[in-house]
N, C-alpha and C positions, 0 to 999 in steps of 0.2 A: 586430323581435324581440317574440313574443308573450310575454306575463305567465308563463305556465310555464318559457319558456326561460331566461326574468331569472332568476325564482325558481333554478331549477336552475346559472345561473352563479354567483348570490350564496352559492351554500352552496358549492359549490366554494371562493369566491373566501375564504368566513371562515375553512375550516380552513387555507386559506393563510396569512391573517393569524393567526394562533393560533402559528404555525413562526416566521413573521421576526420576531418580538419588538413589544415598546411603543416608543414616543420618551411622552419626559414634556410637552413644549411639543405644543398645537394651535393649529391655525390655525383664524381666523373661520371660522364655521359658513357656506357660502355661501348670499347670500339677506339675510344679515345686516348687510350692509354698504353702503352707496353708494358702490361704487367704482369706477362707470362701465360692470359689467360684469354679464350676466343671471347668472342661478342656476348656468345651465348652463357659461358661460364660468367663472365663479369654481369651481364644481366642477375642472375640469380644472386648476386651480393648482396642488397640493398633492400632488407627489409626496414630498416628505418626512414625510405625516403616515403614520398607524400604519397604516390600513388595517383597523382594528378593526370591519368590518363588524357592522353590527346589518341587523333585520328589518323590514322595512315600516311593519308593527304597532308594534313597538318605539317605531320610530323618532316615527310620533304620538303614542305616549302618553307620549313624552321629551319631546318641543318642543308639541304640538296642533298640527300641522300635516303636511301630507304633502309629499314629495319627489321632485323631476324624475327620471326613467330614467335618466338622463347623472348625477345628483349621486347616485342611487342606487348604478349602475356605480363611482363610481370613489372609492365605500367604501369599496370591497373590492378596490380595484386601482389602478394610476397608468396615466392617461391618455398616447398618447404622438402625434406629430404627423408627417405628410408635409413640414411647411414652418415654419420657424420662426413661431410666431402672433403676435397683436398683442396676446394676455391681459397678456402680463407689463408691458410697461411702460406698458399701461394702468394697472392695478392700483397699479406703484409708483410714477408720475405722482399720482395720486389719494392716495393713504396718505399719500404722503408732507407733505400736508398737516395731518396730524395730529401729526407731528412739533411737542413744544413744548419749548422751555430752562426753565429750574427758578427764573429769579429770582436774582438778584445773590447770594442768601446762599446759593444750592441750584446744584449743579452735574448737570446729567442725560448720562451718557453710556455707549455701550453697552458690556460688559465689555470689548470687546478694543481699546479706545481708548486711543491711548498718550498718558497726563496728563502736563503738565507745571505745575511752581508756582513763583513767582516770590517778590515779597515780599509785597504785598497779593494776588495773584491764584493760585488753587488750583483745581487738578484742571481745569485749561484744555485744552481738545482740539479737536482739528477734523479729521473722521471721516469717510470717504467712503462715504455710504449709498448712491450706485448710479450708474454711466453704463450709459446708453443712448442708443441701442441699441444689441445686445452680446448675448454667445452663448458662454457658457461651455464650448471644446470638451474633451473628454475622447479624446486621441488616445493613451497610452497612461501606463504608472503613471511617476510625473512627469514629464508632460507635459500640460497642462492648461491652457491658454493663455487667457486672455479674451480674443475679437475682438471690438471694439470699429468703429461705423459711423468713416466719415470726419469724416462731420458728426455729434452730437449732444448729450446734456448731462452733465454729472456735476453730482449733489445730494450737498450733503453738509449734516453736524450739526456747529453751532460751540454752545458751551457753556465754564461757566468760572463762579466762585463767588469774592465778594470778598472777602477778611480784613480786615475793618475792627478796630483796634488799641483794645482795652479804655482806656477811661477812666482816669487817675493824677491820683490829690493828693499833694502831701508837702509840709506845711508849707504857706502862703500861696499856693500855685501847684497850680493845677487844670488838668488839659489833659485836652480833650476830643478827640474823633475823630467822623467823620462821610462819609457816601459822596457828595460831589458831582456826580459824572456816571460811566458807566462804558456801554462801546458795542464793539460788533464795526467796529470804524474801517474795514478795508476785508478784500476778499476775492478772493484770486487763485487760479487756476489754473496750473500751470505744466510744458512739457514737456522734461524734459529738464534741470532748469533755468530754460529759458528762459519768460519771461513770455507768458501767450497770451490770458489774458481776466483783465481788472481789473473788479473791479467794487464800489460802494459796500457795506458792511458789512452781513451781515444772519448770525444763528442756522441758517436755511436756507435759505442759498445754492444756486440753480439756476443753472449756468452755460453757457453754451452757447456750446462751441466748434467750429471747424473746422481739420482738421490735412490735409495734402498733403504727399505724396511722401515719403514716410515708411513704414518697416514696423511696427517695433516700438519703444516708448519707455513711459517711465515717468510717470505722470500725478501730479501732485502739488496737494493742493488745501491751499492755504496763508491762515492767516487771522490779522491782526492787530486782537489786543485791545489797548482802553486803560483805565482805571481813573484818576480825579481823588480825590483824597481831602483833605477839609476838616481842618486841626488848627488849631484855639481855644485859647491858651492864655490862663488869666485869673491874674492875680497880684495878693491880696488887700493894698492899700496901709492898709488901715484906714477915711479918709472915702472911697476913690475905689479903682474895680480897672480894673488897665490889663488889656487885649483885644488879643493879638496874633492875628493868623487868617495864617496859612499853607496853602499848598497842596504835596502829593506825587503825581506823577505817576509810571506805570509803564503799559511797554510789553513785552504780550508776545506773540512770534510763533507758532502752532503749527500742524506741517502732520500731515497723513498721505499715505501716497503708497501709489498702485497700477500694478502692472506690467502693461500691456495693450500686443495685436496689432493694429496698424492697418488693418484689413479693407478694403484696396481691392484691387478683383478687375479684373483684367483677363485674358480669354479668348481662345484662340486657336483659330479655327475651323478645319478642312478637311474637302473636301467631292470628292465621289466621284460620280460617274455610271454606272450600271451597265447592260449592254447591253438588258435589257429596260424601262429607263427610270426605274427604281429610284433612288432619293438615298441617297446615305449621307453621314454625318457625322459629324466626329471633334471633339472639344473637349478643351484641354486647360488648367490650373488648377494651380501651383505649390502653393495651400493646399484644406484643405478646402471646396468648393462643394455645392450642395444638386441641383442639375441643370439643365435647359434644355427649353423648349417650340420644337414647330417648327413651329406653325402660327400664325395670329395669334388665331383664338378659344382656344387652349392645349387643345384638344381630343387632341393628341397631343403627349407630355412622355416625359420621362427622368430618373428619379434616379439617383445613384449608394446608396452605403454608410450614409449618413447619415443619422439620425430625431431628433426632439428632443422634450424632455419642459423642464416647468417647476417649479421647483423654489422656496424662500422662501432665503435668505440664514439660519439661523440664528441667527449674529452677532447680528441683532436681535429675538429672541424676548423678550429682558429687555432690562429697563435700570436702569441704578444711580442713585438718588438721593442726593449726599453733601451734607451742609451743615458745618456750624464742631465737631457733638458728634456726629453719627451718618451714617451710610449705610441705603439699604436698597434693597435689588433689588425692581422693578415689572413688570408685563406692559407690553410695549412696544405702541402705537397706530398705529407706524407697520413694516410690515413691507416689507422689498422682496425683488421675485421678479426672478430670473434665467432666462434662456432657457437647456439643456444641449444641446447636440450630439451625440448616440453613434453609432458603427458597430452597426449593426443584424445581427441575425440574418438577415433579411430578403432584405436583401445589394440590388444594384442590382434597378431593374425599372423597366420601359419600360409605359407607359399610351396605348389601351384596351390593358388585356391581352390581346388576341388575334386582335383586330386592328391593333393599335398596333405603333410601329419593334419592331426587331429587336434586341436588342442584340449586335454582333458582338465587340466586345473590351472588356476596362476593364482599366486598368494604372494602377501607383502605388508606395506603400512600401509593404513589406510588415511589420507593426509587430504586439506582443504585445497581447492582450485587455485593455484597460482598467477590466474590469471591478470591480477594486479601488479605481478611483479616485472613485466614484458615493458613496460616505459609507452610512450607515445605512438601510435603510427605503426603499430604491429597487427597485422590482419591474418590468423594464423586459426586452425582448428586444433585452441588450446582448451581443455575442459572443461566447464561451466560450474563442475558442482565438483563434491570429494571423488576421490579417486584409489584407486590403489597402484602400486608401485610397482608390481611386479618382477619383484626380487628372485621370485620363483615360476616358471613357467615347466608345465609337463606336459608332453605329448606322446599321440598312437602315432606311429607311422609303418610301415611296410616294409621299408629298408634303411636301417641305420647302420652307415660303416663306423665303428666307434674309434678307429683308427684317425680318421678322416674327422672327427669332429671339433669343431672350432666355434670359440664364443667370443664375440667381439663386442667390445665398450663401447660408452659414449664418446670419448675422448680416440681421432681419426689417431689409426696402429696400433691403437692396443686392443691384442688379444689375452685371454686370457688364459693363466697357466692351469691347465685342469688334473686335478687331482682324484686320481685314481681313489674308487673307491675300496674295501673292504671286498672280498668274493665270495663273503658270507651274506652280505647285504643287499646281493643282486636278489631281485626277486620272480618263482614263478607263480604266474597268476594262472588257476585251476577254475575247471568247470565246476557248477554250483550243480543240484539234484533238485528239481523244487517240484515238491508233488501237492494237491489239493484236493483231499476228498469231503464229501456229506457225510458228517459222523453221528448227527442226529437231524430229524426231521418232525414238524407236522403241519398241518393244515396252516398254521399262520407262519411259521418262520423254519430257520434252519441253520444247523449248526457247523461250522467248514473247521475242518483240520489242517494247518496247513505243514509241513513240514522241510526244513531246507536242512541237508548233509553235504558234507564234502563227496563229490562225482568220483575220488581214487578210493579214497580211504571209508568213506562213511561215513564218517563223525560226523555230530550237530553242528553245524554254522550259529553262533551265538551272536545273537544280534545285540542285545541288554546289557552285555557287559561292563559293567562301569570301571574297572581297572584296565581296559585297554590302552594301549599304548600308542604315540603315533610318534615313531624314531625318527621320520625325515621334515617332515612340518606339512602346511597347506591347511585345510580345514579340519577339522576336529569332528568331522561327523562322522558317524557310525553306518554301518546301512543300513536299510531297512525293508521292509517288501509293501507294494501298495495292491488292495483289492478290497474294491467297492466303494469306493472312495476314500478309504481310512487305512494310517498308516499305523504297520504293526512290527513289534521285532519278535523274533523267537525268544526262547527263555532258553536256560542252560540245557537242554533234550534236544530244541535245534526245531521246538512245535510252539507257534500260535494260533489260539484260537477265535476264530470270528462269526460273532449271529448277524448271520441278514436276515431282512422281511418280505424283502421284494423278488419275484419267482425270476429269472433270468438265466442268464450264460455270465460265468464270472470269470473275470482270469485274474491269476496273482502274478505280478511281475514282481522279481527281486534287484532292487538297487543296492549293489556292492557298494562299499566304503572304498574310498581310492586307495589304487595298490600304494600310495605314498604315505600313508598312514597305516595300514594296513599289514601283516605278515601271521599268515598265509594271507593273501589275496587270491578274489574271486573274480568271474566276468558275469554280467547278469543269465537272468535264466526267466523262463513264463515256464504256466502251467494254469490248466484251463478247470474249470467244474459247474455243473448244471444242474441246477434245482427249480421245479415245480411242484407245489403242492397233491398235480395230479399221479405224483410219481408215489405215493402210502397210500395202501388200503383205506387209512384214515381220512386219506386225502378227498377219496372218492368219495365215501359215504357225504363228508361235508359238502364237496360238490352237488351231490344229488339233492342230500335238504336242502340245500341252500336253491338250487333250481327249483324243487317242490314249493319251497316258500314263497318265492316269487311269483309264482302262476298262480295261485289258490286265488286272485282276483279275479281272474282269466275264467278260473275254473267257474267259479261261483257266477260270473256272469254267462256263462256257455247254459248254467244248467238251469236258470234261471228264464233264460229266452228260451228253453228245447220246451219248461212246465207250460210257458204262457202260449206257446201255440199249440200245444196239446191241448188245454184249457181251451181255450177258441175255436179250433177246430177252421177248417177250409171254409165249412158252408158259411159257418156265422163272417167270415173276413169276407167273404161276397155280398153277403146281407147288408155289411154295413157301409160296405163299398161297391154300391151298384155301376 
């Protein structure tokens, strides 16, 4: 992209930004951070900021310094992706070490943290700042599911602030108060209930688990605090003070809990052979997937519906500072980004484009535009209207190593395990026979035979069938053959028949049923037929009266001028025209 073209997209892209409005919270300036990731990777993070495009120029004499093409781009716009990327939980891997607790007498936690306080201990929480890997899909308006890997971690923020108990005298007896020990004692994860990763105490806990055979369950990250506290009581005897020291102990638990999709994918391949040597391949996918390559350098691939863009977690844009007299909200150090999933505008597409598979079918749910469900400040080529899901995608291609085939998810690493089909269920797709003759004719119309058999065997191709079956899914339709405008199926002989009126050149092409539904399957076929009237005996004679009929005005006027100058004669037409 040449510098005029930038230039020319950025002014586009400002008065865009001028329409969708501010958000008040930004994100690090990329470039500005060590967060594992270049200028250009951290650029494409931030689909939730404003989009408040400035200018080149601007832009240095705000910072002194100038800005990548890609961090310039996506000022003015949200970057969006073919495959779920690895920015994101790079970024919140890294951030998240800047995550700090506030100190026994300061509690640090993001607003939407649900506190609890015991007797010494206050504004105690433990907040699940992020599992990954994970892919926030937007399937449509509530419906929102986080898929989450099999294997990976959930981080969270434990925090908590001690009430240590003011000082009392009354009379000869002083008691004091004092914080002896106080500690994040341990820190579990837990599915379901059930216990899955213990691990010794810490403020931020990374915990890494692995879950199996499982769809969907609720993750809960559960953390016990303890607090010792010292009580001194002195009791003034006059020459002598007695010193009693006591200890109070308290414990308390607190979790937060998140609802996640356990993203294990398993694929179900079928595979087609078509008479000119052709592969096809069908794969199908109960949840949203991202697509599948069919070569082993991935030089030829297939996506379906699906694009992903990254976004920050808001949640933690602030964080609340509380201690024993005040509170105060800060900019939060540690942000974490999430991977989105959307149905694209885009819609499926097969890679190279134009040399690349074919895509012959994709089927799935067919579900409302989600578009409502993206939040504020997201400028994305998400679907406008219903869509479908594309659970199933099938294609032609030329060379499929079936060895080499790989289907990858929405959720970055996982592939999916694919399961060998049946070797009775592979299918081959056969030439069709389709012949077209004139079986009757006359002057006004004509009657076409058309006939389709299997090209090996012979047998009738039945198009009418209403017990057919379709074992793998996709559409439900049958084929059929179009000629003359109107579509017709054979009957159980493998013959329909059609009157046209109009004299011409007719072809019948036959539209197979896809091999996905289909066993036997076909590949289309034409077949051509030609009728005019002037082709029957019958034909002709009508031709001829019908031309005789026409001229008898002609005629009648011819012999009617030849009587009147007969009648008149030369001389008299000179007589009367001297």
């Amino acid at each position: 992209m040449t510098q005029r073209e930038l230039s020319v997209l950025m002014a586009a892209l400002f008065v865009t930004s001028l329409v969708t409005g501010l958000v008040t919270a930004s994100p690090p300036r990329p470039g500005t951070e060590g967060n594992g990731l270049t200028e250009n990777e951290s650029a494409t993070l931030w689909s939730r900021d404003a989009d408040n495009y400035i200018t080149q120029e601007e832009y240095q004499q705000r910072y002194g310094e100038s800005r990548t093409a890609m961090h310039q781009l996506a000022n003015g716009t949200d970057i969006t992706f073919t495959r779920p990327p690895a920015t994101a939980a790079t970024w919140t891997r890294n951030d998240f070490a800047d995550l700090e607790p506030g100190g026994s007498d300061t509690s640090v936690h993001p607003r939407h943290a649900s506190l609890e306080d015991g007797v010494f201990i206050e504004d105690a929480h433990a907040t699940v700042f992020a599992v990954q890997p994970s892919t926030r899909g937007h399937l449509e308006s509530g419906d929102t599911p986080l898929y989450i890997a099999p294997n990976g971690t959930m981080r969270g923020f434990v925090d908590y602030r001690v009430r240590v108990p003011n000082g009392s005298s009354s009379g000869n007896t002083t008691i004091e108060w004092s914080l002896a020990s106080n500690e994040v004692e341990e820190v579990r994860l837990q599915k379901d209930g059930e216990t899955i990763v213990e691990r010794d105490g810490s403020h931020t806990p990374a915990l890494d688990y692995q879950i199996e055979d499982d769809w969907s369950a609720n993750l809960t990250l559960e953390a016990e605090i303890s607090v010792r506290l010292k009580k001194t009581t002195r009791i003034d005897r006059g020459d002598e003070t007695d010193v009693e020291v006591t200890y109070r102990t308290e414990s308390l638990n607190v979790s937060d809990s998140i609802a996640v999709e356990i993203y294990d994918l398993s694929a179900y391949p079928y595979y087609a052979e078509y008479p000119n040597g052709d592969a096809g391949v069908a794969i199908f996918q109960s949840r949203p997937w991202q697509g599948y390559t069919l070569t082993e350098n991935g030089s030829a691939r297939v996506r379906g519906v699906w694009r992903f863009y990254t976004a920050r977690n808001t949640n933690w844009d602030t964080l609340v500072r509380s201690n024993r007299t005040d509170s105060a909200t800060v900019e939060s150090d540690a942000i974490p980004v999430y991977i989105h999933a959307y149905p694209s505008r885009i819609g499926p597409r097969a890679e190279p484009v134009r040399d690349g598979p074919e895509i012959i079918d994709t089927w799935g749910t067919d579900r409302p535009s989600p578009d409502g469900t993206l939040g504020e400040n997201i400028n994305i080529d998400i679907v406008n209207q219903s869509y479908t899901t594309t659970y199933g995608v099938a294609v032609r291609a030329e060379n499929v190593d079936r060895d080499a085939l790989q289907v990858a998810g929405i959720v970055r690493g996982v592939n999916a395990s694919i399961v060998a089909p049946d070797a009775s269920s592979e299918r081959q797709l056969r030439r069709s026979n389709l012949t077209v003759e004139v079986l009757q004719q006359n002057e006004s119309q004509a009657t076409l035979r058309i006939e389709l058999r299997d090209n090996e065997t012979g047998a009738p191709i039945v198009l009418s069938d209403p017990d057919r079956r379709y074992p793998i899914g996709g559409n439900t339709r049958n084929g059929y053959i179009t000629i003359a405008e109107q579509r017709v199926e054979t009957n159980a002989s493998g013959v329909a028949i059609v009157t046209i009126d109009e004299p011409g050149i007719y072809t019948a092409r036959y539209h197979p049923g896809s091999w996905l539904g289909h066993n036997p399957a076909y590949v289309s076929a034409t077949a051509t037929a030609r009728w005019h009237p002037l082709g029957t005996i019958d034909g002709w004679f009508a031709f001829i009266f019908e031309v005789g009929w026409q001229l008898i005005p002609f005629l009648v006027m011819f012999y009617a001028g030849k009587r009147l100058l007969r009648m008149l004669g030369p001389e008299d037409i000179f007589q009367r025209n001297p």
